[in-house]
C-alpha positions, 0 to 999 in steps of 0.5 A: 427472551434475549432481546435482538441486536439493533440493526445497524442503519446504512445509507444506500450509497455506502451499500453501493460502495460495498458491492462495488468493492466486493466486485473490485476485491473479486477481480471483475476490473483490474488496476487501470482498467475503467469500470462501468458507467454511472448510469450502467452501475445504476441500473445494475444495482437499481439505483438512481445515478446519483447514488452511485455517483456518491458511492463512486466519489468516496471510494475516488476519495481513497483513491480506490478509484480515479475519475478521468475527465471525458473519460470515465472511472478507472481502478486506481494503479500503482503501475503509472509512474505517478502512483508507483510510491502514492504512500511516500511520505518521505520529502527533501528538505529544500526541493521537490522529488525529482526522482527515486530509486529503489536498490534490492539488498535481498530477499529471503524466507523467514518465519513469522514471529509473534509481531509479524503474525499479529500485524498479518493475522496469520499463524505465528511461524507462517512461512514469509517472503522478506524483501530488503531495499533502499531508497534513494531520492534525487540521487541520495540514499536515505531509506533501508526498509524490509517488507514482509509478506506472506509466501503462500500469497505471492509464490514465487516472489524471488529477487529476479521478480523483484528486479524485473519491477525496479523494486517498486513493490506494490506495482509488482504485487499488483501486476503479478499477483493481482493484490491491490494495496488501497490503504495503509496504517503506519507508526513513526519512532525515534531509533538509534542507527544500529551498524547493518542499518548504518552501513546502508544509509551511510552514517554513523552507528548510533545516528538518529533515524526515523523509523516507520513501521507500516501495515498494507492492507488490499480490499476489506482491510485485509493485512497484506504486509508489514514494513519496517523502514529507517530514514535519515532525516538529516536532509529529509523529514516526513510530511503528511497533510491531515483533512 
């Protein structure tokens, strides 16, 4: 007789955290929009208030969600000006951001390749939409980045929606598609400017740039696109804080 897989032990709260989730991934609150209260939620799931209330804290701590003082809990956005580029990690040297902007290059279908489709879980040759930008900070362009993402989820995404966003583009697949970016994995390497990228960023071919390449996810750990940028790091470096 096959012996039986252990059950794997959850505490009731991570329990919680995943129904609550479920409901975000469904769409039942949207991004801005205040979900129901601690005691509300606890009665719903027949639990007490402070499991919910530990559920909630960790989700806040993945800024899934953002508690607001005397005025509850709300579904985190990438629509408030503060939140547009939360997965920034891109500083000047010597100031703070004071402000950023985003310039369309272009925005095309292309075929998944082999890398693309493995990092979307999606069929190699899916058709994709590709959207190139790039980004100036305080008035310097440093970033030329693409991002791919998969046509038949954002249909229609084409370069007067695009615009119509300012090119902030997790602001608009929230707000059009309804497809909430809550996390992303990201891998840094050492590249050589080649003369397209070059040109964007306004150096030399063969400049030394910082490139970054990202993986969104939406609810479940769901791939929903894939980044490559190219930085010059010249007047700018990479910070990131590690808890």
């Amino acid at each position: 007789m096959k012996p039986q897989p252990a059950t794997v032990y959850q505490p009731l709260y991570r329990r919680i955290k995943t129904l609550l989730t479920e409901r975000l991934s469904a769409g039942e609150w949207r991004p801005g929009e205040p979900i129901p209260s601690e005691i509300e939620l606890a009665l719903r799931f027949s639990v007490s208030q402070g499991t919910v209330r530990k559920a909630i804290g960790e989700l806040a701590g993945e800024n899934v969600l953002v508690r607001k003082q005397g005025r509850g809990t709300f579904v985190a956005s990438h629509a408030h000006a503060r939140s547009q580029m939360s997965f920034l990690r891109l500083m000047p040297d010597d100031e703070g951001v004071e402000a950023i902007e985003a310039e369309l290059v272009d925005v095309r279908r292309v075929r998944a390749d082999a890398g693309s489709a493995r990092m979307l879980e999606v069929p190699a040759g899916t058709s994709l939409v590709r959207v190139r930008r790039t980004l100036a900070i305080n008035g310097v362009r440093i970033l030329f980045e693409e991002a791919r993402v998969a046509a038949e989820l954002f249909q229609g995404l084409g370069a007067e929606v695009v615009q119509r966003h300012r090119c902030m583009l997790y602001s608009l697949y929230e707000s059009v598609y309804h497809v909430k970016i809550v996390a992303a994995q990201e891998r840094l390497k050492a590249v050589a400017a080649d003369a397209e990228t070059a040109e964007f960023l306004g150096v030399a071919a063969g400049s030394a740039l910082l490139q970054m390449e990202r993986v969104a996810y939406t609810y479940h750990r769901k791939p929903i696109e894939l980044r490559r940028g190219f930085c010059n790091t010249v007047r700018h470096h990479y910070a990131n804080e590690i808890t």
